[in-house]
DRENDO-1510 file (C-alpha; in Angstrom, 1 decimal, always signed):
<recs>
REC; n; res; u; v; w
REC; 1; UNK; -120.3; +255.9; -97.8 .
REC; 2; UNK; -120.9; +253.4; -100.3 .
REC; 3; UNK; -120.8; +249.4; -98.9 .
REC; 4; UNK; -121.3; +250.4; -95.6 .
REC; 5; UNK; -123.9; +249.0; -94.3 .
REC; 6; UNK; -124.3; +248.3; -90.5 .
REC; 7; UNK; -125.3; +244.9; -91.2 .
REC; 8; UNK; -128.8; +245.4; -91.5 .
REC; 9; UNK; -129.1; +242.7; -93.9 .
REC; 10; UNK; -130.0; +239.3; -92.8 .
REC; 11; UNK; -127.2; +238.6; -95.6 .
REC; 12; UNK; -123.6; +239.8; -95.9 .
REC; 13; UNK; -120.1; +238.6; -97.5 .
REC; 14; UNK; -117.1; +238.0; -95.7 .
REC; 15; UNK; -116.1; +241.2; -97.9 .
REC; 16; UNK; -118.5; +243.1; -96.5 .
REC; 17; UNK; -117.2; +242.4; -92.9 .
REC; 18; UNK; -113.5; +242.9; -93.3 .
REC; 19; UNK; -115.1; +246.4; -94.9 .
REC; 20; UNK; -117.3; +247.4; -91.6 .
REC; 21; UNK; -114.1; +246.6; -89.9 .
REC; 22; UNK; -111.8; +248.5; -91.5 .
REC; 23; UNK; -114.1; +251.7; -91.8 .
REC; 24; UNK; -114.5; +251.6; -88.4 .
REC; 25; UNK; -111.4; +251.3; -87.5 .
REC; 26; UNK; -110.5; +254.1; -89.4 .
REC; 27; UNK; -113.6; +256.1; -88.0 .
REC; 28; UNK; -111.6; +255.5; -84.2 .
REC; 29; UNK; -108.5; +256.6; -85.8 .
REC; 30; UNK; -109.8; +259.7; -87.3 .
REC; 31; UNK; -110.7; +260.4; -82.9 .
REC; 32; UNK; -107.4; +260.3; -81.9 .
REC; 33; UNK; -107.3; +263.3; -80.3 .
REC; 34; UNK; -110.5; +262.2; -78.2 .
REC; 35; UNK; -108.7; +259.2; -77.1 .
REC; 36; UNK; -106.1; +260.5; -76.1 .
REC; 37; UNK; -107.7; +263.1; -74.1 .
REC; 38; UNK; -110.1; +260.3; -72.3 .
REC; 39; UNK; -106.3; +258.6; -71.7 .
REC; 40; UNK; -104.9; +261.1; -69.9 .
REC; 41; UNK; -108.1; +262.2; -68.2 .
REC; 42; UNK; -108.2; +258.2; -67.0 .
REC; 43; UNK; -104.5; +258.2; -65.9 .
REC; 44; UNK; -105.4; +261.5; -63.8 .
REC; 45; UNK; -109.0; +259.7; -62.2 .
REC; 46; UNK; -107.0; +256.5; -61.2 .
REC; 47; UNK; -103.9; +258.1; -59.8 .
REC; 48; UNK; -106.9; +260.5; -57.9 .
REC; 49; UNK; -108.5; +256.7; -56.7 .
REC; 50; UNK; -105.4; +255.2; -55.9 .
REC; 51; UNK; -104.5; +258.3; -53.5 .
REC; 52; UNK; -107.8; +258.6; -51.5 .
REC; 53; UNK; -109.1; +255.1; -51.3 .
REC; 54; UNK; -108.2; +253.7; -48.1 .
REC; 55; UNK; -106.8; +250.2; -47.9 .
REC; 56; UNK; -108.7; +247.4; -46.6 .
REC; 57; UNK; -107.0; +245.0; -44.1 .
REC; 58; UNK; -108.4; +241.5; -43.2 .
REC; 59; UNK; -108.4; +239.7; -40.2 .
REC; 60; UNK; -108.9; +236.1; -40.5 .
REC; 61; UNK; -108.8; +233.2; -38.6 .
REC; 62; UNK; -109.4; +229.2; -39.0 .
REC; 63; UNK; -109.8; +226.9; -36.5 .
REC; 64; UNK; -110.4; +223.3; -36.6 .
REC; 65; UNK; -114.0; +221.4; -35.8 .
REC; 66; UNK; -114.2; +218.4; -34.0 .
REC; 67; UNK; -117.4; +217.0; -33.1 .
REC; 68; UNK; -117.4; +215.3; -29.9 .
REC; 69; UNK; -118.6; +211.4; -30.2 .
REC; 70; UNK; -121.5; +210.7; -27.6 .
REC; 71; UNK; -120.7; +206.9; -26.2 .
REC; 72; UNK; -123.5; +204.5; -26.2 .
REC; 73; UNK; -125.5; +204.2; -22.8 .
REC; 74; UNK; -126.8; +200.6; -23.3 .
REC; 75; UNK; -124.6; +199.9; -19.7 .
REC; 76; UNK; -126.8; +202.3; -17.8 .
REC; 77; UNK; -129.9; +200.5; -16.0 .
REC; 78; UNK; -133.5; +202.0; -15.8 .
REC; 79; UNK; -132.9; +202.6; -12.3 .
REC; 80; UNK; -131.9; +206.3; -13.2 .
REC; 81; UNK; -135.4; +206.8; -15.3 .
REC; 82; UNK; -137.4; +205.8; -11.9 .
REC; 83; UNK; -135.5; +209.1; -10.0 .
REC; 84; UNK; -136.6; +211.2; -13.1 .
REC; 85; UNK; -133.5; +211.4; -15.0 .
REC; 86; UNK; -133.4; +211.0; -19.2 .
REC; 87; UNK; -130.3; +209.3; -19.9 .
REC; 88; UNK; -131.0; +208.8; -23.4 .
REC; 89; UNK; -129.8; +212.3; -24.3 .
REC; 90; UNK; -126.5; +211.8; -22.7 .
REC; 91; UNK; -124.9; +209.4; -25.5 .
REC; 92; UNK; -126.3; +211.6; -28.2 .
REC; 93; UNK; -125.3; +214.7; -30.0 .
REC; 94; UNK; -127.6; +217.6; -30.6 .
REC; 95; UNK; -127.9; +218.5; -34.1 .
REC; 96; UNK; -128.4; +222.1; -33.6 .
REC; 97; UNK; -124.8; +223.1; -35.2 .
REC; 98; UNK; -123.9; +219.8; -37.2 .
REC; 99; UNK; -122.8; +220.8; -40.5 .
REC; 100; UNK; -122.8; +224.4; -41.5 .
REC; 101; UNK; -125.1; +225.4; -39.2 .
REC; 102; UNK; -122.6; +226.8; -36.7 .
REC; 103; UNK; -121.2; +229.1; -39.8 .
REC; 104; UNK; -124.7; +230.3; -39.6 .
REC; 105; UNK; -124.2; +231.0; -35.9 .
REC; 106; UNK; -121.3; +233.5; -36.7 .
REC; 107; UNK; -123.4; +235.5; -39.3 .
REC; 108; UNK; -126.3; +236.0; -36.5 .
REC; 109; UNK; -127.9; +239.2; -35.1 .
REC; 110; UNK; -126.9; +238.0; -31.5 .
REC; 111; UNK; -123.2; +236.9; -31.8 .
REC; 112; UNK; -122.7; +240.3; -33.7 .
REC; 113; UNK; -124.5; +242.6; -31.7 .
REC; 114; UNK; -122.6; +240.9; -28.8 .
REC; 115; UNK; -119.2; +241.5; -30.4 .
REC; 116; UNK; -119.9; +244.5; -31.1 .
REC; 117; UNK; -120.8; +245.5; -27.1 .
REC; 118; UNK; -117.3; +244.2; -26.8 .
REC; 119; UNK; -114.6; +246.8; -25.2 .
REC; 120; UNK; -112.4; +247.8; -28.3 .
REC; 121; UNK; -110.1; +249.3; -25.6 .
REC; 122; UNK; -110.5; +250.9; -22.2 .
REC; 123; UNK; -112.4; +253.4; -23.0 .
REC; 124; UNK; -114.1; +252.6; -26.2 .
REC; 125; UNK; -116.6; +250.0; -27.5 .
REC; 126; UNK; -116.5; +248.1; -31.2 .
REC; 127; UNK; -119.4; +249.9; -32.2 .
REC; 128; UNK; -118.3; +253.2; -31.3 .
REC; 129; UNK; -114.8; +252.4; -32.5 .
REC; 130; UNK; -117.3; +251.3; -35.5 .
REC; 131; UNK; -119.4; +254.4; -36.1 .
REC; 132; UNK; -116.5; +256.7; -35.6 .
REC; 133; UNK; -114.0; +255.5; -38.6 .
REC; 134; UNK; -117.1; +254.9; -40.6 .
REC; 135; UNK; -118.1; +258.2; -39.7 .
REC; 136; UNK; -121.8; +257.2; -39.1 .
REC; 137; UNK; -122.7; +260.1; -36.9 .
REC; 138; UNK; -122.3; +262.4; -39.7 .
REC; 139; UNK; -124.2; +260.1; -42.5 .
REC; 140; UNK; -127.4; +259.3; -39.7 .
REC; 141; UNK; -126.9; +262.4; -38.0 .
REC; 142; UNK; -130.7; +263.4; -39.1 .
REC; 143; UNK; -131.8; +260.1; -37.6 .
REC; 144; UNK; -129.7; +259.2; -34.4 .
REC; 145; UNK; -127.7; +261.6; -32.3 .
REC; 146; UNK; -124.7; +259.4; -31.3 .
REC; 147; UNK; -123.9; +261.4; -28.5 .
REC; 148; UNK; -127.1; +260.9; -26.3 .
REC; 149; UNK; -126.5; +257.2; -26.7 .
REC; 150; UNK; -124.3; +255.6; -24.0 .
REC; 151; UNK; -124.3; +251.7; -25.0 .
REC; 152; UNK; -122.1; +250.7; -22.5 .
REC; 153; UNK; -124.7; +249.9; -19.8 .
REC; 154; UNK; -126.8; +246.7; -20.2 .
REC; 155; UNK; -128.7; +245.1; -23.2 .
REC; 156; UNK; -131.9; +244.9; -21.6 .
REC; 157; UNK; -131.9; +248.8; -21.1 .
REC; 158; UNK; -131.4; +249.9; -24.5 .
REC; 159; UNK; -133.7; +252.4; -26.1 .
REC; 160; UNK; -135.3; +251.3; -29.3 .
REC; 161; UNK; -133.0; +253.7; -30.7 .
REC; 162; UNK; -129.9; +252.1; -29.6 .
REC; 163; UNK; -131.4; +248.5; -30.6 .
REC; 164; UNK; -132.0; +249.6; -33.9 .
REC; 165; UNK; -127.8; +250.9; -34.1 .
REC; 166; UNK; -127.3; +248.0; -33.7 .
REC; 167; UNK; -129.4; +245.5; -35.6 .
REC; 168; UNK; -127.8; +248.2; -38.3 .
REC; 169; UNK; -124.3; +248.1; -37.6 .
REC; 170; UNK; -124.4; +244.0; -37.4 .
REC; 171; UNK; -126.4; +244.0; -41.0 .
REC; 172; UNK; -123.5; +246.9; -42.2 .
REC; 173; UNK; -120.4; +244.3; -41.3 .
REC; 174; UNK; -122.6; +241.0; -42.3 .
REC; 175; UNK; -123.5; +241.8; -45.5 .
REC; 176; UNK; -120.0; +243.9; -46.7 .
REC; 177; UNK; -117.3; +243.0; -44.2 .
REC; 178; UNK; -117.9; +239.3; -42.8 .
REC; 179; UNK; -116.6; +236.3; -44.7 .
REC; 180; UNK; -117.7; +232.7; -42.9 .
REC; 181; UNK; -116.2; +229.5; -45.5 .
REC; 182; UNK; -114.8; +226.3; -45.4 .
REC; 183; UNK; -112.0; +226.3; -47.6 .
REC; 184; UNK; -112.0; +222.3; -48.2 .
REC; 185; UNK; -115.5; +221.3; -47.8 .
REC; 186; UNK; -114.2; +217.7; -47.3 .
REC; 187; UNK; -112.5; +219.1; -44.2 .
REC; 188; UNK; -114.1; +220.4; -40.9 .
REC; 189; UNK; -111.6; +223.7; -40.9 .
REC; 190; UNK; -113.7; +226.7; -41.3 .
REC; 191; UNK; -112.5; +230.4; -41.9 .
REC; 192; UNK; -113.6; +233.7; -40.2 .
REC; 193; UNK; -112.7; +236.6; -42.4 .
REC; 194; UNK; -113.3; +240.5; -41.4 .
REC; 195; UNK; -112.4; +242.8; -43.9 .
REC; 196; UNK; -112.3; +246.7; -42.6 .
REC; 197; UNK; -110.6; +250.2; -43.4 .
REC; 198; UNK; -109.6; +250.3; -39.6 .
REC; 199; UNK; -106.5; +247.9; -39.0 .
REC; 200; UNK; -107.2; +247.2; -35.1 .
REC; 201; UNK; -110.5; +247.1; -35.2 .
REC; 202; UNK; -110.4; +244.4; -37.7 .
REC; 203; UNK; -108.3; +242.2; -35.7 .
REC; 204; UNK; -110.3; +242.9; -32.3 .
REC; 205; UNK; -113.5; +242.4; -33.7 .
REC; 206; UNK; -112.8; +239.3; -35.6 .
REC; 207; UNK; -110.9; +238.0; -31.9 .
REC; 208; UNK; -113.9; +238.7; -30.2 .
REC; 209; UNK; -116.7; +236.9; -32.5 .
REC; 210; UNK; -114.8; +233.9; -32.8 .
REC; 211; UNK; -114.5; +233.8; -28.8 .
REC; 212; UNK; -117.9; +234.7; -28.3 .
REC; 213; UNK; -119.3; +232.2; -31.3 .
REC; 214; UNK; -116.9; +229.3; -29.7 .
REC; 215; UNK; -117.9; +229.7; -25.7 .
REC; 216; UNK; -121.6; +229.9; -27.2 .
REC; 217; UNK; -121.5; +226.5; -29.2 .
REC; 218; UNK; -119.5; +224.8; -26.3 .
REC; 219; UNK; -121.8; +225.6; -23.8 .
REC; 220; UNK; -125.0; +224.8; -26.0 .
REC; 221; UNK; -123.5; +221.7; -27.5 .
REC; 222; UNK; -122.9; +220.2; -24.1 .
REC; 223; UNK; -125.7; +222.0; -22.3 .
REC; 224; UNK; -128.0; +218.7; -22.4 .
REC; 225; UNK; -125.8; +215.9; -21.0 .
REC; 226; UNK; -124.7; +218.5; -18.6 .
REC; 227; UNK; -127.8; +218.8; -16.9 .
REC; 228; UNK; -128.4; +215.5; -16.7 .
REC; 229; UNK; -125.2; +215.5; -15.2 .
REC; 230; UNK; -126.1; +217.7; -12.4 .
REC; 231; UNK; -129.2; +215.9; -11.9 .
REC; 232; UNK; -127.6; +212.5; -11.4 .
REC; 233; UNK; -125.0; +214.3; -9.1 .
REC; 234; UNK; -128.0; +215.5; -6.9 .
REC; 235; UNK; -129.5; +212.1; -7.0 .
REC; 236; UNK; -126.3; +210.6; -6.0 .
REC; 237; UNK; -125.3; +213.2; -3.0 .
REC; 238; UNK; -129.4; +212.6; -1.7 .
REC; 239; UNK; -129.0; +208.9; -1.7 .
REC; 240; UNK; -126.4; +209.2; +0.1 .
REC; 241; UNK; -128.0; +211.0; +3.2 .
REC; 242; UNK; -130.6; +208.3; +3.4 .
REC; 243; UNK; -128.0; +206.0; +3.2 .
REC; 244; UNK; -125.9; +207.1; +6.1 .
REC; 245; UNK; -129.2; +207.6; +7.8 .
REC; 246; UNK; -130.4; +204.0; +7.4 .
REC; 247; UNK; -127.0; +202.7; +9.0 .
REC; 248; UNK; -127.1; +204.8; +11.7 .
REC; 249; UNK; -130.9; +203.7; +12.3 .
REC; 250; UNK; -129.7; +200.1; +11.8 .
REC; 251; UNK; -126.6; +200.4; +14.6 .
REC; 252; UNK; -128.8; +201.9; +17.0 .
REC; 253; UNK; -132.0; +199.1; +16.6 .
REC; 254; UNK; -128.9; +196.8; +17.3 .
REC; 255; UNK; -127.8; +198.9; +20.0 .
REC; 256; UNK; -131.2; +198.6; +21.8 .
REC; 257; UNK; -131.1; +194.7; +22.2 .
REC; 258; UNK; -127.4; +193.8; +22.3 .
REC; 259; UNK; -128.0; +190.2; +23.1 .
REC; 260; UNK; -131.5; +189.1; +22.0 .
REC; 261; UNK; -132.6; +186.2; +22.8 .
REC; 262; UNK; -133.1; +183.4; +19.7 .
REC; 263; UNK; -136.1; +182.0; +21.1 .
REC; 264; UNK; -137.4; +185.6; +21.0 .
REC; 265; UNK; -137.7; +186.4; +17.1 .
REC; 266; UNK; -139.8; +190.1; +18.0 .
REC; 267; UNK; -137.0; +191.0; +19.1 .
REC; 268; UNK; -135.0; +190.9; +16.0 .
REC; 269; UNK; -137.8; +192.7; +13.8 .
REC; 270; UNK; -136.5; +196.6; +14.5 .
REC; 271; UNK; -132.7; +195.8; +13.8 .
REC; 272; UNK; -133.9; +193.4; +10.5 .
REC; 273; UNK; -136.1; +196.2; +8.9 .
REC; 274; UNK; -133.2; +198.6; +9.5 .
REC; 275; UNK; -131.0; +196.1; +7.5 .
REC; 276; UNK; -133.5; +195.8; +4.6 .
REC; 277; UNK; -133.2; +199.3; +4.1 .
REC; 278; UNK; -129.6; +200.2; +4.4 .
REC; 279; UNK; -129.4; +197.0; +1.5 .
REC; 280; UNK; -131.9; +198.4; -0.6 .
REC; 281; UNK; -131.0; +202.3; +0.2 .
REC; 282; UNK; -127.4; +200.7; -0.6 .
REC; 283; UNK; -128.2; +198.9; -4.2 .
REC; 284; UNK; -129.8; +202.4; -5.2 .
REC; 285; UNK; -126.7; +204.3; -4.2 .
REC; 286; UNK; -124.3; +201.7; -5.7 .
REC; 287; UNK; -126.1; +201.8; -9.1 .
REC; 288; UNK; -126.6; +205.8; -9.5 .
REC; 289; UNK; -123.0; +206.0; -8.8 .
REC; 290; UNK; -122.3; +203.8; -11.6 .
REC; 291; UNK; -124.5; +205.8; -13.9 .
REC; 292; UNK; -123.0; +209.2; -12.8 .
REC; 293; UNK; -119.3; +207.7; -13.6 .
REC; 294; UNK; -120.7; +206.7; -17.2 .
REC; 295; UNK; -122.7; +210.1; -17.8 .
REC; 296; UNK; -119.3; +212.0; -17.1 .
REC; 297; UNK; -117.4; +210.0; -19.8 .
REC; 298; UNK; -120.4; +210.4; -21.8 .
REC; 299; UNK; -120.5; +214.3; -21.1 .
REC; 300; UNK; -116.6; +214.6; -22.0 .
REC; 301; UNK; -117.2; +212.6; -25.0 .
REC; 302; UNK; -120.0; +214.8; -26.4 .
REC; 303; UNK; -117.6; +217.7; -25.9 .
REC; 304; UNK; -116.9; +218.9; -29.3 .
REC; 305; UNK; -112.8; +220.4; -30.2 .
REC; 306; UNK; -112.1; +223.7; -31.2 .
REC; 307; UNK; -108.6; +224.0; -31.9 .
REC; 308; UNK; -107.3; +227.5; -33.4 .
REC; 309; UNK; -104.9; +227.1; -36.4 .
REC; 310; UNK; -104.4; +230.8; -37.6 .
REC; 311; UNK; -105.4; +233.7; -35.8 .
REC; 312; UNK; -104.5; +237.6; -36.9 .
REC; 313; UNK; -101.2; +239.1; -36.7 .
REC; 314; UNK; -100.7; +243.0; -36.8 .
REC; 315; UNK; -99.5; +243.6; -39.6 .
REC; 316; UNK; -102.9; +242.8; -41.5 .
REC; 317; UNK; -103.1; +241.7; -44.8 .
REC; 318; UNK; -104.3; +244.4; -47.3 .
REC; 319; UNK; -105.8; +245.1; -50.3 .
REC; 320; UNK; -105.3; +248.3; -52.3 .
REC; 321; UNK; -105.4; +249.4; -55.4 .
REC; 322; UNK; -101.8; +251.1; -56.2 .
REC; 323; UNK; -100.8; +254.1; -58.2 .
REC; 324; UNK; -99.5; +252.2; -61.5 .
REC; 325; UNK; -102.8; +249.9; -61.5 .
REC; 326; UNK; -105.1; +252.5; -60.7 .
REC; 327; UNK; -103.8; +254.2; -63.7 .
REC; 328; UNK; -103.8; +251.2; -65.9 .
REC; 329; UNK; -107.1; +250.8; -64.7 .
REC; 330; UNK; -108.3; +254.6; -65.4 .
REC; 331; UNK; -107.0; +254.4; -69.5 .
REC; 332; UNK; -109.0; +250.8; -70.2 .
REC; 333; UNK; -112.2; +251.9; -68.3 .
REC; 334; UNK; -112.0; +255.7; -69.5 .
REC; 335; UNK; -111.1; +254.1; -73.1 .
REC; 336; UNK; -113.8; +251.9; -73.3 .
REC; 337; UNK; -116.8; +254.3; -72.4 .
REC; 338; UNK; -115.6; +257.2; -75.1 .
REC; 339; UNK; -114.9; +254.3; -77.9 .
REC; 340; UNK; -118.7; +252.6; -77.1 .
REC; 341; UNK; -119.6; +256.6; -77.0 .
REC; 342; UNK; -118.3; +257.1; -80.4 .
REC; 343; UNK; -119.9; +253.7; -81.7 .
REC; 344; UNK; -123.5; +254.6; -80.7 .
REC; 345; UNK; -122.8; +258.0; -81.5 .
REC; 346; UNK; -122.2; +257.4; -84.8 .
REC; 347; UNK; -124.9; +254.6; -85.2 .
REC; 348; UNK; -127.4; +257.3; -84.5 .
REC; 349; UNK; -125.7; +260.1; -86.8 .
REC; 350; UNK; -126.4; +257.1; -89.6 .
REC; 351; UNK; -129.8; +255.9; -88.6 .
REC; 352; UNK; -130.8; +259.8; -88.8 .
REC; 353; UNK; -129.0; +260.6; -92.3 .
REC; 354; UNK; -130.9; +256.5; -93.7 .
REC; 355; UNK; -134.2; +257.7; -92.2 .
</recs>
C-alpha cells in the first residue's frame, strides 16, 4: 500500500492522518466476521459471569464519636498526692485513640481475631461459619486439617496451627472485606463496612467487631481516671476506720475522768490528744471526700459517647453484576482485545514485509 506509512516519520500531513485512519478502518471492517464472533463469544462469557458470580452483600454501620471532655482539677488539694494518688491524670484525656487512631483499632489482629471467636450461632463460630462458605478446608487442605481443629476452647490453648488460621483469616477479611472511613472528615461519624458472599455472616460479624471495638475503647479510654478512682475510694473507706476509731478512743479518754479537776491539767492530756486526732484524722477525711466527689465528675466527664446511627438490616445491600450488564460488559471487553489483536497483528505482518 502506497501512503501508508505507520507514522514512522518524525513528519506527517494532516492528509496523511485522515489516510492511516481510514485504512485502518477499513482494515477492521474487512474483520467483520471476527468481530462479530468475539461479540457473541463476549455476550456468551458475561451471561456465564453474571450466572455464577455470587453477590456480595454489605453490612455497614456508623456510629457517632464523642470524646469525653476531662474537667480541670485545679480545685483538688495536694493532700491526695501525700496518700499516693496521681490526680493529674484524672482531668486529662488519653491520646491513645484521638483522631483516627481508633479506625486503626477496628483493622487490628486482636479485635478481629476476637470477632471472629465470636458464636455465629449455637453451634457454630465466625471463623468456621468463615472457612466453610469460603471453602478454605478444601483450598489449605494440604496445610491445615480443619477438622482436628476445635477453636472453641480458650485463646491461650491454641496450637500454633490454629493461631496461624487465624492471623490468616483476620488478614483474608482486612485486606478484601473490611472498609473503616469517615465519610465527612469534618465530622466525628465513622463507618464500619463488611462486605461478604455470606448474607448473615456479614451482618453478625460486622455486629460483633463494632461491639467488641466499642467495649474495648470505653474501657481503655477511661481505664486511667478509673483507677484513680478506686484508689481514692479505698483512701476514703480507710480514713474512715481511723476516724471512727479516734472518736471512740476520744469518748472513752473522756469516759475515764468524767469530772476532772481544773486545777489538775494531767488529767486532761489523754482526752486532749484523742481530740487532736479525731480533728486531724477528721480534716483528712473531709478533704479526700471532696477529691473523690470531683474525680467521679471528672471520670464521667472523660467518658467518651458512642452513639449508633445505622446498624445492618437483613435484607443487605448487594452488589452484583446482572445478566444485561454482564453482557454489555462481555462485547466491549471481548471487542477490545481482538481489535488491539488485529492492530499489533497487523503492525508485525508490516514491520516483517518493510524489513
Amino acid at each position: 500500500m502506497t501512503g501508508s506509512k505507520h507514522f514512522s516519520d518524525n513528519q506527517f500531513t494532516l492528509k496523511e492522518v485522515f489516510q492511516n485512519l481510514g485504512e485502518w478502518f477499513s482494515f477492521f471492517l474487512s474483520q467483520w466476521k471476527i468481530l462479530i464472533l468475539a461479540g457473541i463469544i463476549g455476550l456468551g462469557l458475561g451471561a456465564l459471569v453474571s450466572k455464577f458470580k455470587k453477590p456480595v452483600f454489605h453490612a455497614e454501620t456508623s456510629f457517632v464519636l464523642e470524646e469525653g471532655e476531662g474537667g480541670g482539677i485545679g480545685q483538688m488539694s495536694g493532700l491526695a498526692s501525700l496518700v499516693g494518688v496521681n490526680l493529674g491524670s484524672l482531668g486529662s484525656t488519653s491520646g491513645l485513640f484521638q483522631g483516627d487512631n481508633i479506625m486503626e483499632l477496628y483493622r487490628s489482629d486482636r479485635m478481629l481475631g476476637e470477632t471472629l471467636l465470636s458464636e455465629f450461632n449455637e453451634s457454630q463460630l465466625l471463623i468456621e461459619r468463615f472457612v466453610e462458605f469460603q471453602e478454605l478446608d478444601e483450598k489449605w487442605a494440604s496445610k491445615v486439617d480443619f477438622s482436628s481443629l476445635d477453636f472453641s476452647i480458650t485463646r491461650e490453648n491454641f496450637t500454633v496451627t490454629q493461631d496461624s488460621v487465624v492471623k490468616e483469616v483476620s488478614k483474608l477479611i482486612r485486606e478484601n472485606q473490611l472498609s473503616v472511613s469517615k465519610p465527612d472528615r469534618k465530622l466525628s461519624i465513622i463507618q464500619v463496612s463488611i462486605s461478604s458472599k455470606d448474607e448473615h455472616f456479614a451482618k453478625a460479624f460486622n455486629e460483633k467487631l463494632v461491639e467488641k471495638v466499642n467495649s474495648f475503647y470505653l474501657e481503655t479510654k477511661t481505664k486511667k481516671t478509673g483507677e484513680n478512682l478506686t484508689i481514692l475510694q479505698t483512701q476514703a473507706d480507710s480514713v474512715r476506720v481511723i476516724l471512727d476509731e479516734s472518736i471512740g478512743a476520744f469518748a472513752s479518754a473522756t469516759d475515764r475522768v468524767p469530772n476532772a479537776n481544773p486545777l489538775l491539767s494531767s488529767a486532761n492530756v489523754e482526752s486532749r490528744k484523742r481530740q487532736i486526732d479525731v480533728q486531724a484524722t477528721g480534716a483528712v477525711y473531709q478533704e479526700i471526700v471532696k477529691n473523690l466527689e470531683i474525680a467521679k465528675v471528672n471520670h464521667r466527664n472523660n467518658s467518651p459517647l458512642i452513639q449508633i446511627i445505622d446498624s445492618p438490616r437483613l435484607p443487605l445491600n448487594r452488589s452484583e453484576i446482572r445478566l444485561v450488564k454482564g453482557m454489555v460488559l462481555g462485547v466491549i471487553i471481548m471487542g477490545l482485545l481482538v481489535i488491539f489483536g488485529l492492530y499489533f497483528h497487523r503492525l508485525y505482518q508490516k514491520h516483517v514485509q518493510e524489513s
